[in-house]
KEGU-574843 format. One line per 3 residues: their letters; for each residue x, y, z of C-alpha. Coordinates in steps of 0.25 Angstrom, whole numbers. Example, Ala and Ser with C-alpha at 12.3 -4.5 7.8 and 13.67 -1.06 7.14 Angstrom:
% residues 2
AS	49 -18 31 ~ 55 -4 29
% end
This chain:
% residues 182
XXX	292 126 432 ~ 298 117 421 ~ 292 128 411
XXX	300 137 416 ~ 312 130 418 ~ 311 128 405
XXX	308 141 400 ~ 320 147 407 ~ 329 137 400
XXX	323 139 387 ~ 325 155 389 ~ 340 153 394
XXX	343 144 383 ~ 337 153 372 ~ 345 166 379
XXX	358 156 377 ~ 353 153 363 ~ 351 166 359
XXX	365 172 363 ~ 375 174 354 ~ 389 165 358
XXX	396 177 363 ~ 385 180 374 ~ 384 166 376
XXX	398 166 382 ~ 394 179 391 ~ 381 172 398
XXX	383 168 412 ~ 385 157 418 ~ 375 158 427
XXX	364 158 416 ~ 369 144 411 ~ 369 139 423
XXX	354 144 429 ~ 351 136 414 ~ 358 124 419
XXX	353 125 433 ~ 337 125 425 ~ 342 114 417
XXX	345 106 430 ~ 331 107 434 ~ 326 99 423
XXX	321 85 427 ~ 321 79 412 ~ 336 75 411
XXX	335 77 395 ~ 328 91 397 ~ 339 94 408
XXX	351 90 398 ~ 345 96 387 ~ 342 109 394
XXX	357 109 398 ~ 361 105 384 ~ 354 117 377
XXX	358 127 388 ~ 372 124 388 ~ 375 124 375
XXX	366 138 374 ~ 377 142 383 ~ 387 139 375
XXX	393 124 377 ~ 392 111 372 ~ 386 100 378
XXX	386 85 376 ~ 380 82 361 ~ 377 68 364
XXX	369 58 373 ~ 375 47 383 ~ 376 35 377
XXX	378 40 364 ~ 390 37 353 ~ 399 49 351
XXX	406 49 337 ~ 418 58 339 ~ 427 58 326
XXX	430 44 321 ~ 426 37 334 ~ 417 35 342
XXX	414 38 357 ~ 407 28 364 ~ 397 33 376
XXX	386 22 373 ~ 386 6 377 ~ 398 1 377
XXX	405 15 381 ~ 409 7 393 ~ 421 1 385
XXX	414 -14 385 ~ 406 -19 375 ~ 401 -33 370
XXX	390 -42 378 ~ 385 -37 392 ~ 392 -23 389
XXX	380 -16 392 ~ 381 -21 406 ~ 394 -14 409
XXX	391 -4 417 ~ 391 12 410 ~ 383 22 406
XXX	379 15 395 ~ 373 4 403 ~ 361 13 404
XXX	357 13 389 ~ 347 0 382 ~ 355 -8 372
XXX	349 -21 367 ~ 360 -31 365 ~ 357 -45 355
XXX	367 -53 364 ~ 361 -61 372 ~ 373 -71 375
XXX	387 -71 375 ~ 399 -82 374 ~ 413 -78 379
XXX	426 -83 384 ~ 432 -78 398 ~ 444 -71 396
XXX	446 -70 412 ~ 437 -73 425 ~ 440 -66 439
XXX	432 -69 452 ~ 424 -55 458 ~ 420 -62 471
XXX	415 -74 475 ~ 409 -82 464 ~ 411 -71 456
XXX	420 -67 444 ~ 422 -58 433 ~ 424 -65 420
XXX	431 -57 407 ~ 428 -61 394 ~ 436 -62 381
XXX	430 -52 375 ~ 434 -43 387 ~ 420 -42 396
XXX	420 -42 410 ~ 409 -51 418 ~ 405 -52 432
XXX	398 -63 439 ~ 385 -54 445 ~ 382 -69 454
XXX	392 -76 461 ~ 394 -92 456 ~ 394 -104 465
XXX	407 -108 469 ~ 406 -122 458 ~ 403 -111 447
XXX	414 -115 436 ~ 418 -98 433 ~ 422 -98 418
XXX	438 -96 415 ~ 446 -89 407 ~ 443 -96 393
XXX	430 -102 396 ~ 416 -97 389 ~ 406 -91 395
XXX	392 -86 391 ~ 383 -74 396 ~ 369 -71 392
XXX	360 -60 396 ~ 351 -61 406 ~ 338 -55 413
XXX	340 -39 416 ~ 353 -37 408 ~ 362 -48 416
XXX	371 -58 411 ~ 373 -73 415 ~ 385 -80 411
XXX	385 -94 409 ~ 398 -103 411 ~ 399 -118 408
XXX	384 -121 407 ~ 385 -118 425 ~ 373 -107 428
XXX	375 -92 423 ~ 380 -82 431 ~ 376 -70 430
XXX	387 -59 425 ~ 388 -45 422 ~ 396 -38 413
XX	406 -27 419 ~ 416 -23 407
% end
C-alpha cells in the first residue's frame, strides 16, 4: 500500500517535472490536489511535508525554505523564529512559554542575582515579582502569611532547580518556587 502510494507520487511529481512552464500553468487543479490528498496519507510527518514540498513546488509555487525554529537572515537583519523569538530573553527565558520552548538549549547559569523593580500580589500568598532587568516572575506556591515578600529595591536570588523549575530565595527565609512568565 505504501509502495504504491509512493509510486503514484513519484509518477505525478516526475509528470510535473517533466512539463515545461507554460503546461505547467494549464494542469488542473484537481491533479495537484489528488497529489496532496496522497501526500496527507503519509504517516511519517517529514515524508509527508517533504512529499507536499516537492509536489507543490512541481506545480509551480514556492514553499517555505526554512525549518521552525531556525534564524532567517533577511537583508542586513535578522528575523528571529528561534529561542528567545518570544521577545524575552536573559535567565529563565526558556521557561516562557512559545513555540520555542519545545527546542533543547543547555544554559551555563545556574544562579542569578537581581534587584525587584516591582512586586504585585496574584492571589493569596501569591505575587508576581519584576525585575530590573525587565522579567516577570510568578510565585508557582503560595507563602505563609509571615513570609517577608521582597520590595521594590530589595535583592533577590533564583536558582535552578529539579525538572527545569526555579526557587527564588529572599532574605535567607525558605525558597519559593517561581516561574518565569515574560
Amino acid at each position: 500500500m505504501i509502495a504504491q502510494r509512493a509510486a503514484v507520487l513519484l509518477a505525478g511529481a516526475a509528470t510535473f517535472a517533466t512539463m515545461s512552464s507554460p503546461a505547467i500553468a494549464q494542469v488542473d487543479d484537481s491533479i495537484v490536489l489528488n497529489i496532496m490528498r496522497e501526500c496527507a496519507r503519509i504517516d511519517d510527518p517529514s515524508a509527508r511535508l517533504a512529499c507536499y514540498d516537492n509536489n507543490i513546488r512541481s506545480a509551480g509555487a514556492n514553499p517555505r525554505n526554512t525549518v521552525p525554529g531556525e534564524t532567517v537572515v533577511r537583508g542586513q537583519g535578522a528575523v528571529l523564529s528561534g529561542p528567545g523569538a518570544s521577545g524575552a530573553a536573559g535567565f529563565g527565558s526558556e521557561d516562557v512559554r512559545g513555540p520555542e520552548r519545545f527546542q533543547s538549549r543547555s544554559e551555563d547559569i545556574q544562579q542569578l542575582t537581581a534587584r525587584v523593580a516591582g512586586v504585585r500580589p496574584s492571589g493569596p500568598g501569591r505575587y508576581i515579582i519584576t525585575l530590573e532587568d525587565g522579567a516577570v516572575w510568578r510565585f508557582t506556591d503560595s507563602v505563609p502569611a509571615n513570609y517577608s515578600v521582597p520590595r521594590q529595591g530589595s535583592e533577590v536570588e533564583i536558582n535552578r532547580a529539579s525538572l527545569g523549575s526555579f526557587l527564588m530565595r529572599y532574605r535567607g527565609q525558605q525558597s519559593v518556587r517561581v516561574e518565569r512568565v515574560e
